[in-house]
C-alpha positions as CSV (number, residue, x, y, z in Angstrom):
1,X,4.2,29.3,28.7
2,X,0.5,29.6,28.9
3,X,-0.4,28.1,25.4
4,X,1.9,25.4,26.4
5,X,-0.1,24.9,29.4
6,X,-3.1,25.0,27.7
7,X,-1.6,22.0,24.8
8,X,-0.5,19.9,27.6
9,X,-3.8,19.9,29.6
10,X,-5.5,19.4,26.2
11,X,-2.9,16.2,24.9
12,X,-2.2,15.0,28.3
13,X,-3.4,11.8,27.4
14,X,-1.2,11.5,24.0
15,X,1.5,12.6,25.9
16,X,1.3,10.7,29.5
17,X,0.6,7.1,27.4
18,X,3.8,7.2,25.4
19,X,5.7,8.2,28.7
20,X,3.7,5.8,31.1
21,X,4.6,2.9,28.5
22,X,8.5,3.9,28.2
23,X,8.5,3.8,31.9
24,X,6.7,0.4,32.1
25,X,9.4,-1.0,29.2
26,X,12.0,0.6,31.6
27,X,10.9,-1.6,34.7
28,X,10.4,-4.6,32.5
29,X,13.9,-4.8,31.2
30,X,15.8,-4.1,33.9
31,X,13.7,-6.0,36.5
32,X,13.9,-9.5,34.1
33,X,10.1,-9.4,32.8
34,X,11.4,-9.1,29.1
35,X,14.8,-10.4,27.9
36,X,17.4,-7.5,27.9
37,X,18.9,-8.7,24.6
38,X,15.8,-8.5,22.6
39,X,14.1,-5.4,24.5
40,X,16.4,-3.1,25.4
41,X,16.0,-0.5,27.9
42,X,14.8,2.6,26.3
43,X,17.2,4.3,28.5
44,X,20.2,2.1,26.3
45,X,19.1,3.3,23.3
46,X,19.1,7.1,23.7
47,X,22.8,6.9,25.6
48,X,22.8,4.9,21.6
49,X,21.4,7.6,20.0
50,X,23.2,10.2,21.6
51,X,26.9,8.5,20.8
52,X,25.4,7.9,16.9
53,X,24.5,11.9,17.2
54,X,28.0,12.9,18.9
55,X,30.3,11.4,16.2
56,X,27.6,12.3,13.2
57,X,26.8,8.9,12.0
58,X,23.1,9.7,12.8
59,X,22.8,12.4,10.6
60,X,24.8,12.1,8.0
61,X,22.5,8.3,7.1
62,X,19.0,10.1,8.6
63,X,19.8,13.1,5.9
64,X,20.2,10.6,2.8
65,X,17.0,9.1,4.5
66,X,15.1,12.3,4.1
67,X,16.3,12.8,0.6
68,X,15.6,9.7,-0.7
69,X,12.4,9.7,1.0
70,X,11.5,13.5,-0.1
71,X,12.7,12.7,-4.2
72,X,10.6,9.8,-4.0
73,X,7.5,11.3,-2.0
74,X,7.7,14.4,-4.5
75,X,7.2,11.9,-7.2
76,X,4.3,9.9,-6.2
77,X,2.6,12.5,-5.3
78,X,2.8,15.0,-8.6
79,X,2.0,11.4,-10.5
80,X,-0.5,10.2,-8.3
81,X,-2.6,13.1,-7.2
82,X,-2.5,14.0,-11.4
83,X,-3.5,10.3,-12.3
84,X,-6.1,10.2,-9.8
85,X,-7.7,13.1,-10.5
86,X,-8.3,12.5,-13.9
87,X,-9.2,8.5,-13.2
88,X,-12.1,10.2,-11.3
89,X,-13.4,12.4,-14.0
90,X,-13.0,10.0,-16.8
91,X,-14.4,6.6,-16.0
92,X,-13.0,5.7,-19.9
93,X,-9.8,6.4,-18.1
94,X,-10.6,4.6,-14.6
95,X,-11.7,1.5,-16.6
96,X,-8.2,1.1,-18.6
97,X,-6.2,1.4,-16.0
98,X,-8.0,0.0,-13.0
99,X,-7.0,-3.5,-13.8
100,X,-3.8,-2.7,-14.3
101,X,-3.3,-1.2,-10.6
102,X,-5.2,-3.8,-9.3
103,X,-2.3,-6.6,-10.5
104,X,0.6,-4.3,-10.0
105,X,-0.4,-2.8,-6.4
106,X,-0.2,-6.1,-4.4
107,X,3.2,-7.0,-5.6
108,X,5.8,-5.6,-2.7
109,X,7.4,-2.6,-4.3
110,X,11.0,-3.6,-2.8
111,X,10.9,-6.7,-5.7
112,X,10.5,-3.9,-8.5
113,X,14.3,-2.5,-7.4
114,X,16.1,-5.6,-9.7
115,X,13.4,-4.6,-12.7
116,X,14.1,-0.8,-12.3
117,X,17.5,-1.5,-12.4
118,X,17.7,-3.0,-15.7
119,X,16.0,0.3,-16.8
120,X,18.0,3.0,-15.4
121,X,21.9,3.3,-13.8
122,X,21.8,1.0,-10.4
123,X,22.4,3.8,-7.7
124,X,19.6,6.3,-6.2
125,X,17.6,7.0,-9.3
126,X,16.5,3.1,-9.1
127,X,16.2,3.5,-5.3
128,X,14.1,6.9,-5.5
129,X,11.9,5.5,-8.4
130,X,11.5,2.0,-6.3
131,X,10.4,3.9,-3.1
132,X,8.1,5.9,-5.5
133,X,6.0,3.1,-6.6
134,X,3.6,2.1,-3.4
135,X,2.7,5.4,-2.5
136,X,1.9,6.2,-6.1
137,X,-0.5,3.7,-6.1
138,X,-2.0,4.6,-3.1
139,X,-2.3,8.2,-3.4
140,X,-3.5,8.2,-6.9
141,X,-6.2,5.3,-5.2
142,X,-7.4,7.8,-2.9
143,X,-7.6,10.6,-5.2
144,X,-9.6,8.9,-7.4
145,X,-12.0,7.2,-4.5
146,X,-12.1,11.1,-3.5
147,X,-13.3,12.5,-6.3
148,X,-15.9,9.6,-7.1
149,X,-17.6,10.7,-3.2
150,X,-18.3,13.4,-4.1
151,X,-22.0,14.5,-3.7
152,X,-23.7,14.6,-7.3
153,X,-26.3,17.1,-5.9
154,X,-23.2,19.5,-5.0
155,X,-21.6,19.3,-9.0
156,X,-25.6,19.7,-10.5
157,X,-26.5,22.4,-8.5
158,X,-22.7,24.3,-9.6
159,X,-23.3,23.4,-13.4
160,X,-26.9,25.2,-13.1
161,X,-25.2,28.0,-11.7
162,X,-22.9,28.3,-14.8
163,X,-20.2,26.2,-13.5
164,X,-18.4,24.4,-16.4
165,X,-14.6,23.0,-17.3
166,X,-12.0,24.2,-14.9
167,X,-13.9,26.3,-13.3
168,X,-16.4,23.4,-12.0
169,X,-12.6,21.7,-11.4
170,X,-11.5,24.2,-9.0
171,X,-14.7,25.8,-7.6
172,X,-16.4,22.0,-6.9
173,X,-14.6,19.0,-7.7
174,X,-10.9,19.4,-5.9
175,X,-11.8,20.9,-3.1
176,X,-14.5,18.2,-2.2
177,X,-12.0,15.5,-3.0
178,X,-9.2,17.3,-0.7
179,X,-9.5,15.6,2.2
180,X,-9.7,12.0,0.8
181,X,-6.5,13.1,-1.1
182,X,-4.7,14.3,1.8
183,X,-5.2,11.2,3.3
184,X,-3.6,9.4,0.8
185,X,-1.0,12.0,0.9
186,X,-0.2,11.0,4.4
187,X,-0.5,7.3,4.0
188,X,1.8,7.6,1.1
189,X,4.6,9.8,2.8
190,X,4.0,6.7,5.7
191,X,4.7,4.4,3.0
192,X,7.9,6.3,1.4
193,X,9.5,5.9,4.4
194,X,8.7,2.1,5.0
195,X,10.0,1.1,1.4
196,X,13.1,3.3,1.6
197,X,14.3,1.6,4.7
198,X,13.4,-1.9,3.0
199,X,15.4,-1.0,-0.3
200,X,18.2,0.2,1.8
201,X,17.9,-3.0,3.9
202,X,18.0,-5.4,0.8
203,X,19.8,-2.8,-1.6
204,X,23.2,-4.2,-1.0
205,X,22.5,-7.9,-1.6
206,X,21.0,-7.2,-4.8
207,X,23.5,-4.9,-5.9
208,X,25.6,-8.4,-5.8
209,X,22.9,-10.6,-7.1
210,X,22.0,-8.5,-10.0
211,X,24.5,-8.9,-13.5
212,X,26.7,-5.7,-14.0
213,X,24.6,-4.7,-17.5
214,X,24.3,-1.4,-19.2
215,X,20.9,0.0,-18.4
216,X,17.8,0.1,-21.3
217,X,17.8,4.0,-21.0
218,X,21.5,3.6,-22.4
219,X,20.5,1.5,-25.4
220,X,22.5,-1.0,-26.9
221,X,22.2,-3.7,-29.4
222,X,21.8,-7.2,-28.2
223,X,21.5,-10.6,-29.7
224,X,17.9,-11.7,-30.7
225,X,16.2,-13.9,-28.7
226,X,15.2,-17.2,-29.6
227,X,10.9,-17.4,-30.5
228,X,9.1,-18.4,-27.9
229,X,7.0,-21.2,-28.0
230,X,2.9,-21.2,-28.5
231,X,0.9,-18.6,-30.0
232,X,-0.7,-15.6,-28.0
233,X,-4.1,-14.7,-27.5
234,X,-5.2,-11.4,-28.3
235,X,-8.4,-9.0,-28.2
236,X,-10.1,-6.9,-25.4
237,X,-13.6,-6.2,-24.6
238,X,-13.9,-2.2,-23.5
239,X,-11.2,-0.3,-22.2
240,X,-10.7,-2.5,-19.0
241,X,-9.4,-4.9,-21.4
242,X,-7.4,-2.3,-23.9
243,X,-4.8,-0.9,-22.2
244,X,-3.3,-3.9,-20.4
245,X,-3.9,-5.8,-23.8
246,X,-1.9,-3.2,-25.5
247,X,0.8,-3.3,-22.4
248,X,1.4,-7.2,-23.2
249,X,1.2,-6.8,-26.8
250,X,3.6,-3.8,-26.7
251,X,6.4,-5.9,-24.2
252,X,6.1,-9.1,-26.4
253,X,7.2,-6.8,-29.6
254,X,9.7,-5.6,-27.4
255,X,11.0,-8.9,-26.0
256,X,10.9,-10.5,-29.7
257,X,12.5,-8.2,-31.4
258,X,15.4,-7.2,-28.3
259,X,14.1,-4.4,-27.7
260,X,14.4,-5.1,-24.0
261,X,17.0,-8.3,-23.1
262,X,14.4,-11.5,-22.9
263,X,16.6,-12.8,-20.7
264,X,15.2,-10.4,-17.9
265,X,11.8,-9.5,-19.8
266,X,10.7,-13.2,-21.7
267,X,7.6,-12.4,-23.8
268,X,4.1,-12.8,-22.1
269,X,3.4,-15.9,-24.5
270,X,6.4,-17.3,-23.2
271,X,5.0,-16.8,-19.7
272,X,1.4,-17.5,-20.4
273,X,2.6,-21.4,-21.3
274,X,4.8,-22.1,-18.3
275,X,1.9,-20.5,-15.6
276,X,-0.5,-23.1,-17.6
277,X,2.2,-25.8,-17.4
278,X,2.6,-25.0,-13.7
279,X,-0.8,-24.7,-13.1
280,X,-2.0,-28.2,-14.9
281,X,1.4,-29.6,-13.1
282,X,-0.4,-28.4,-10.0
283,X,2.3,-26.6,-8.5
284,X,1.0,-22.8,-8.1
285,X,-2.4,-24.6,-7.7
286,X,-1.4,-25.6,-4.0
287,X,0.7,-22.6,-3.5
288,X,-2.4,-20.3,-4.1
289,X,-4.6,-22.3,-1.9
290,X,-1.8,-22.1,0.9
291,X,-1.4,-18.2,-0.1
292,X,-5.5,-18.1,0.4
293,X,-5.8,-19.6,3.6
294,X,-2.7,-17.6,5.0
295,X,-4.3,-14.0,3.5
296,X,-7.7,-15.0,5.1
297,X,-6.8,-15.0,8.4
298,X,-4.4,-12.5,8.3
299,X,-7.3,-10.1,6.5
300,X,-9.6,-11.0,9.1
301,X,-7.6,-10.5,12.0
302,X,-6.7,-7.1,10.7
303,X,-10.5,-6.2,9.5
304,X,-12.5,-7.0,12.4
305,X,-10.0,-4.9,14.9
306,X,-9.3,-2.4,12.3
307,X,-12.6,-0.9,11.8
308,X,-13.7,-1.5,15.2
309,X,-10.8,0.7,16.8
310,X,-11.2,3.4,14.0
311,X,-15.0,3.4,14.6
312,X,-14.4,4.5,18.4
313,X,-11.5,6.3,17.9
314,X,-13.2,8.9,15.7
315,X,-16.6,9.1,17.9
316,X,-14.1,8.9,21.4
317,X,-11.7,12.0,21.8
318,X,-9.7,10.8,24.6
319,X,-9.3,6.9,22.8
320,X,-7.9,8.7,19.8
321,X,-5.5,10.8,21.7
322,X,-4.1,7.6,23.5
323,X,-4.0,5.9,21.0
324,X,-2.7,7.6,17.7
325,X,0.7,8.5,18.6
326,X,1.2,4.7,18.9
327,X,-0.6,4.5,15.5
328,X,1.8,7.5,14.2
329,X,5.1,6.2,15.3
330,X,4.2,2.6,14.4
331,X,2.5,2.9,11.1
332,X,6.1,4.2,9.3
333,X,7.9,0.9,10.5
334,X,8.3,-1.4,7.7
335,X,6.1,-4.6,9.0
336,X,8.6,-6.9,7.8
337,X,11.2,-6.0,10.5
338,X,8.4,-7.1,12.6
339,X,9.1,-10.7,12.2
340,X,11.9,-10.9,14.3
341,X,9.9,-9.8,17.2
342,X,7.1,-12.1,16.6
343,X,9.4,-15.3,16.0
344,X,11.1,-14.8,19.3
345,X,7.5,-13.8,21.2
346,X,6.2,-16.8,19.4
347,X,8.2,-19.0,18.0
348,X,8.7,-20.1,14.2
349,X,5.5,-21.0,12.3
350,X,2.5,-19.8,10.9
351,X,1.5,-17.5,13.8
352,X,3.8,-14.9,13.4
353,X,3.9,-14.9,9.8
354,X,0.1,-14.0,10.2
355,X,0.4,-11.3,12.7
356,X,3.1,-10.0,10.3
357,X,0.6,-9.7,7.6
358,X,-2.3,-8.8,9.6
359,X,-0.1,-5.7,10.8
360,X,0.3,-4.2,7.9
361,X,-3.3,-3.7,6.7
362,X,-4.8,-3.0,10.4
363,X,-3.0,0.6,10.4
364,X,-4.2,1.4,6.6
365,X,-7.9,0.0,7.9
366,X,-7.9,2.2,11.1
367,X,-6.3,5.3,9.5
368,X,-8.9,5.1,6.5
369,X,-11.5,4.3,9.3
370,X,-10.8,7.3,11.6
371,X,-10.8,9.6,8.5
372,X,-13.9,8.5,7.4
373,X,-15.7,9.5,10.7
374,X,-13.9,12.5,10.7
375,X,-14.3,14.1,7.4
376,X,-17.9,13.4,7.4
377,X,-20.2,16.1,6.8
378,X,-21.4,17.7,10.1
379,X,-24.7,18.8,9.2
380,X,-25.8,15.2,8.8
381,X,-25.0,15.4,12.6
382,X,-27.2,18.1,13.2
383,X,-30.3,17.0,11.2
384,X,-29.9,13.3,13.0
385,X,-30.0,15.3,16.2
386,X,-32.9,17.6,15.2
387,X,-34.9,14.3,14.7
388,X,-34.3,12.6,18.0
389,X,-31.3,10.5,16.9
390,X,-28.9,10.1,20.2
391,X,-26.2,7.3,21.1
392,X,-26.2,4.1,19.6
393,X,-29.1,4.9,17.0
394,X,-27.0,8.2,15.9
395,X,-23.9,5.8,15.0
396,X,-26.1,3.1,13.2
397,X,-28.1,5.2,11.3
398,X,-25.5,8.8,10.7
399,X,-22.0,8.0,11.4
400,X,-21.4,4.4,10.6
401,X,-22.8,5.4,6.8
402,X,-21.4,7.9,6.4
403,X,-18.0,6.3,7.3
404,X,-18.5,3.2,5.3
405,X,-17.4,4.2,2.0
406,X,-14.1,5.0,3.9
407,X,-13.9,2.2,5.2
408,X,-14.5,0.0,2.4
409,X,-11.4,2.2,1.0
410,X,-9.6,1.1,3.9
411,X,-10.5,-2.5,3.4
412,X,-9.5,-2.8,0.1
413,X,-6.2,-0.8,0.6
414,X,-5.3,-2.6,3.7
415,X,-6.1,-6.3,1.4
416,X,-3.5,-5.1,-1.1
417,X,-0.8,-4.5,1.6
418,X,-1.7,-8.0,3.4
419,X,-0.9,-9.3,-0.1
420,X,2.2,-7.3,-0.3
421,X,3.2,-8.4,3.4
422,X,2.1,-12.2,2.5
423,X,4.7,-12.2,-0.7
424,X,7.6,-10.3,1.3
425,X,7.0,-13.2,3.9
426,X,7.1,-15.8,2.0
427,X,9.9,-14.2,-0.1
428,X,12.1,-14.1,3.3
429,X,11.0,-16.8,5.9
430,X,8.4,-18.8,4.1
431,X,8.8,-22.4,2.7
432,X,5.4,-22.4,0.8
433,X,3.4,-20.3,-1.1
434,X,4.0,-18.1,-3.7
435,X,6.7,-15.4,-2.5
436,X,8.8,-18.4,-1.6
437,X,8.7,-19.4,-5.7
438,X,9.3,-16.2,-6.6
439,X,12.3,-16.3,-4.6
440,X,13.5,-19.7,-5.4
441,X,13.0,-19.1,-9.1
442,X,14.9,-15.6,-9.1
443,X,17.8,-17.4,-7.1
444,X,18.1,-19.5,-10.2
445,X,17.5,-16.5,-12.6
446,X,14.3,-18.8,-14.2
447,X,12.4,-15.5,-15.3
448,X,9.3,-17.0,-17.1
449,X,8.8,-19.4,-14.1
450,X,9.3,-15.9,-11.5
451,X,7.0,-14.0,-13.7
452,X,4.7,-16.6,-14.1
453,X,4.4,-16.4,-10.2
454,X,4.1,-13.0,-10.2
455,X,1.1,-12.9,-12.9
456,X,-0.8,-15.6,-10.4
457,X,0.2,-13.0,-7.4
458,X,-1.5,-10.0,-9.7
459,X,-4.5,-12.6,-10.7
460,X,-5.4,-13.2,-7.1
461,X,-4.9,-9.3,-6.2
462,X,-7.3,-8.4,-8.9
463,X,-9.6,-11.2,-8.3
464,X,-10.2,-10.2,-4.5
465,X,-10.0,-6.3,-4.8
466,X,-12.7,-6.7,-8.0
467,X,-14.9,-9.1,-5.5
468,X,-14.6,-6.6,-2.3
469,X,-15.5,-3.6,-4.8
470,X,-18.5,-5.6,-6.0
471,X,-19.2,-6.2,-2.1
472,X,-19.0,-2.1,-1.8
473,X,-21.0,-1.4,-4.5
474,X,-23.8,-3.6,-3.4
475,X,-23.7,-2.7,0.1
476,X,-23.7,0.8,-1.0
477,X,-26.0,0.9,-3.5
478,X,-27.2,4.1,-2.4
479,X,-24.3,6.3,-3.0
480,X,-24.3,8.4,-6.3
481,X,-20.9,8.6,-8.4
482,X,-19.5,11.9,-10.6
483,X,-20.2,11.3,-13.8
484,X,-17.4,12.7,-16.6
485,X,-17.1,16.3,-17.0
């Protein structure tokens, strides 16, 4: 009973704001402030809860939850903890396939769940692999932004001292990028959770949109496609340019020769002329412009907020007790279920299709903000003290740089999931911009015309991630990078 004591007068904030809020929804509802059938009281939903609990419905679904989520987290993580360590120790490495995650990462994993299932058995191995495929990407991101912080000083001074191989590896290198890697652990357990409740959300309708077809992992011959027209272009400068030349090259052998059914998988050439046709027709030209506008303000509204509360909430104890359970509970939801809320607080239109998007990359920005304050180095601390450094000139001239590379992780995270949120918008509610073609075109099973969407969608994700990295490295030219081993 004591060390309960003790816990409660040391989280009585992060426990009394949670309960001071349910209390305040409580009133609200049952006094008319908020409308009963959209806000319920909380008090309805746990007598809710308690009759799912009673006749097991709860946990039967919650356990094939957990599963799904634990196959799936199990996955990204093995994959992207590997892939990120060794994309921060080989920049060859790092430079192959960092255009490639810069395309793939802002396309919404739940529209990879009719591509997967073409390549295994429809069922939970697509569902699992689906789920996998954001918090890959954003662990192995984080991993490999980890291991590139790393102080060269620390990794000279072990080599002079004999350290070489895996035993600079182990001694040096993974445990200095640890804690950016366990924050990209917990950011992509968050994330296995929101895309398993979105699959299982829009599972069902594709399971009746998609053709019953044997999967590619069961081979079987099919008729040859018909050549595509135009010729492709070909060669690569470096190894930025290799490996996704090589991918193209390697799926338009595929496509031509059946390999893979053209009908879902049309040769890159094939898609290369219709996004030019599109673009000269100046079709995706005004949907990218619309898309640009609608990503700037969402980014901003996010950014400016984002930092600002992960700023404070790392230098302020009792804010980040208040505040973080909220962060915590919220940060799993999938943003898209949002909406609903937002159209009925706001109406139809633009501004809750913002505030949907902006939600989504505030909590990455704040979580990759607070960590950065956090897992900074506390010695700087104590030498800023030692020479007179106190208040506001300690957090310009100590914490604030030191957090900055986090943040600028945070940044360009939390602009890949505004481009994930701005597609799955579009793709839902939207009239306009690019989700909405992707949609339209996959409604009408016009592949080269949906790809050809989604190549612009990876062109403008690699375009903006490249120009806030170039943004990073200028602002901080004064951070040293881990060479190769």
């Amino acid at each position: 009973m004591r060390a309960l004591g003790r816990w409660l007068t040391e989280h009585w904030i992060a426990v009394g704001s949670p309960l001071l809020l349910l209390v305040a929804w409580e009133w609200a509802s049952a006094t008319g402030l908020l409308r009963e059938a959209f806000f319920p009281r909380p008090s309805t939903i746990a007598a809710h809860l308690r009759q799912l609990a009673a006749d097991g419905t709860l946990w039967g679904h919650t356990a094939m939850t957990l599963i799904r989520i634990g196959w799936a987290f199990a996955l990204a993580a093995v994959l992207g903890v590997s892939v990120g360590l060794a994309m921060g120790l080989w920049r060859q490495l790092r430079d192959g396939l960092d255009p490639v995650f810069a395309v793939i990462y802002p396309i919404p994993s739940v529209l990879f769940l009719p591509f997967v299932s073409f390549l295994v058995p429809p069922g939970e191995i697509a569902l699992v692999v689906t789920t996998a495929v954001t918090s890959f990407f954003l662990i192995a991101f984080s991993t490999t932004q980890g291991v590139r912080q790393i102080d060269r000083l620390v990794v000279e001074a072990a080599v002079h001292y004999g350290a070489r191989g895996w035993r600079l590896f182990a001694t040096v290198l993974l445990p200095g990028a640890l804690p950016l890697i366990f924050t990209g652990l917990r950011l992509g357990l968050g994330f296995a959770l929101i895309v398993v409740v979105a699959v299982e959300i829009v599972r069902n309708l594709l399971r009746h949109c998609i053709p019953r077809r044997a999967p590619l992992l069961r081979s079987r011959r099919v008729p040859r496609a018909p050549a595509a027209v135009g010729p492709g272009r070909g060669g690569a400068v470096g190894m930025a340019a290799l490996l996704p030349a090589a991918l193209l090259v390697l799926w338009e052998i595929c496509s031509r020769f059946a390999v893979v059914p053209p009908r879902y998988f049309p040769p890159p050439t094939t898609v290369g002329w219709v996004l030019v046709d599109r673009v000269v027709a100046g079709d995706l030209g005004a949907q990218s412009l619309v898309r640009l506008a609608r990503l700037g303000s969402a980014f901003a509204i996010a950014a400016l907020p984002g930092v600002l509360l992960g700023l404070l909430m790392g230098v302020a104890r009792p804010l980040r007790d208040a505040v973080e359970p909220y962060i915590a509970f919220i940060f799993p939801v999938p943003k898209i279920t949002l909406l609903p809320f937002l159209l009925i607080i706001l109406g139809v239109g633009e501004p809750a299709f913002v505030l949907t998007r902006a939600t989504s990359a505030f909590f990455q920005i704040v979580i990759s903000t607070l960590g950065g304050v956090q897992t900074m180095d506390p010695r700087l601390l104590e030498v800023g003290r030692n020479y007179g450094a106190r208040g506001a000139r300690l957090f310009w001239k100590i914490i604030l740089p030191a957090a900055l590379p986090s943040i600028f992780t945070g940044l360009r995270l939390g602009l890949g999931l505004a481009l994930v949120a701005l597609v799955a918008v579009e793709f839902i509610a939207a009239k306009s911009g690019l989700g909405h073609l992707v949609y339209r075109h996959w409604q009408m099973l016009s592949t080269p015309e949906m790809y050809a969407a989604f190549a612009l969608v990876g062109a403008l994700g690699l375009l903006l991630t490249r120009g806030l990295r170039a943004l990073q490295a200028r602002v901080l030219a004064w951070q040293e990078e881990v060479g190769s081993l």
